[in-house]
C-alpha positions as CSV (number, residue, x, y, z in Angstrom):
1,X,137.6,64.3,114.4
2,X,135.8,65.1,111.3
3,X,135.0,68.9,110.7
4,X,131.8,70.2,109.1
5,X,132.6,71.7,105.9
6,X,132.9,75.3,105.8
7,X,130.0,77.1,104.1
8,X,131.2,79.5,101.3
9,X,128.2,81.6,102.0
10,X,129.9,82.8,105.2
11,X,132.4,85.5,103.5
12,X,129.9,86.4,100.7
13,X,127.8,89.7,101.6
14,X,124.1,89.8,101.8
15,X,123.9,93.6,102.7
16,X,125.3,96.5,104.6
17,X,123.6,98.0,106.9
18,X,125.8,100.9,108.6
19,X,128.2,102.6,107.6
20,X,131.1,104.8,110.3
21,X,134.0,106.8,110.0
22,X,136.7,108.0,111.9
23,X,139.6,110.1,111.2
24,X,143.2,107.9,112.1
25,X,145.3,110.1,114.1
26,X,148.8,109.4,113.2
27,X,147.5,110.3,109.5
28,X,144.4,112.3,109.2
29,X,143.1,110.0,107.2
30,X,139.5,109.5,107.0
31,X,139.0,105.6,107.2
32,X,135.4,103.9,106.4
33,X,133.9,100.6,107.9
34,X,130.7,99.1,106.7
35,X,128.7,96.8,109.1
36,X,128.1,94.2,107.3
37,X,125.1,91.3,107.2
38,X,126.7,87.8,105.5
39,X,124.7,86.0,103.6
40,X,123.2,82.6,105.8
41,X,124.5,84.0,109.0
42,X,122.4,85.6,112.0
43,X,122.0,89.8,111.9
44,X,124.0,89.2,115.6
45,X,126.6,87.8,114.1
46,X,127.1,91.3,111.3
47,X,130.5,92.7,111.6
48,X,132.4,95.8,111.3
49,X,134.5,96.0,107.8
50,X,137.2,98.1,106.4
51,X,136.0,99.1,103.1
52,X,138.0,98.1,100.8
53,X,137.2,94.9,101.7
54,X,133.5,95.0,100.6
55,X,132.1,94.5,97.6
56,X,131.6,98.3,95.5
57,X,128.0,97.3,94.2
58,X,126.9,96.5,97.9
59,X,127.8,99.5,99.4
60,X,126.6,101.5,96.3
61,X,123.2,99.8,96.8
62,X,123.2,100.9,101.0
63,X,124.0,104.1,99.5
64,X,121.0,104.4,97.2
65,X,118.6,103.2,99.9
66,X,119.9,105.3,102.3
67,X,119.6,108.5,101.0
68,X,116.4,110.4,101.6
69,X,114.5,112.1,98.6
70,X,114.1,115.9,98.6
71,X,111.8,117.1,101.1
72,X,109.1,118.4,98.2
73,X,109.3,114.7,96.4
74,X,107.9,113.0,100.3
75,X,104.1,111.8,99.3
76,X,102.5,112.4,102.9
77,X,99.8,109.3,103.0
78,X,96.6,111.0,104.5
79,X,95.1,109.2,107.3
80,X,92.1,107.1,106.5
81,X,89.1,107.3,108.0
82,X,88.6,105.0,111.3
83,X,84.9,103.8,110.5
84,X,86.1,102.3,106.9
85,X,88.6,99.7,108.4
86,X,87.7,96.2,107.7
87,X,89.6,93.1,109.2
88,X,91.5,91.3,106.8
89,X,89.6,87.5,107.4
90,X,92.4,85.8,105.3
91,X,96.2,86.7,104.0
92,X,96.8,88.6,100.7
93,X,98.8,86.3,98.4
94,X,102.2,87.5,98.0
95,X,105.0,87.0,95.6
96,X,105.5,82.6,94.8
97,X,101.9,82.4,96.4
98,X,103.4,82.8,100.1
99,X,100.8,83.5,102.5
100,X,101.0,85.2,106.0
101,X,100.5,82.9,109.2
102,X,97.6,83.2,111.4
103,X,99.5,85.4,113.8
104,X,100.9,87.4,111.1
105,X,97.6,87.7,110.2
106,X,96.9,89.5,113.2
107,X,99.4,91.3,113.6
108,X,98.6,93.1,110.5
109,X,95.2,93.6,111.1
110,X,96.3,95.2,114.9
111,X,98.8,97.6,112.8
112,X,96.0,98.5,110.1
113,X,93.7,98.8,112.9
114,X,96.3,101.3,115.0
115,X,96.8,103.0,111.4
116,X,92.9,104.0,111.0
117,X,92.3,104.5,114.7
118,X,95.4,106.2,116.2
């Protein structure tokens, strides 16, 4: 039988997402696991991880994105008004020239629509 080779990207961390703790009985000690996205797999496929077996910068990076400003630095968006929403007839360009698809498209228009008008 001939196996497909193992992909390294499997053990290498794309993100974490979540973070829990519990306190381990016998000890008291507080014990950390990250749930953590690997890089090339599925988001169903993210496991659970003790962490000192993730990689510092990563969790220092769901740290930073995590944390919520002060509440005098939030910049409310004021809503626009309803009448001065246009349909968007054809994709911005985004970064490497990517484009949205039609039905991206539209479901940008129905959220920018929802956004004036709800």
């Amino acid at each position: 039988l001939e196996e497909d080779p193992f992909n390294p990207d499997y053990v290498e961390v794309d993100r974490v997402l979540d973070v829990a703790e519990h306190t381990e009985p016998n000890t008291g000690q507080t014990i950390k696991h990250y749930l953590v996205k690997w890089r090339s797999l599925q988001y169903e496929d993210s496991t659970w991880e003790l962490q000192d077996d993730v990689d510092p910068a990563k969790i220092k990076q769901f740290e930073i994105f995590s944390k919520l400003p002060p509440k005098e630095q939030w910049k409310p968006k004021k809503k626009p008004i309803a009448k001065e929403w246009e349909k968007l007839e054809e994709s911005p360009v985004y970064k490497n020239e990517n484009r949205l698809r039609a039905y991206q498209l539209e479901g940008l228009n129905w959220l920018l629509f929802s956004w004036y008008n709800g």
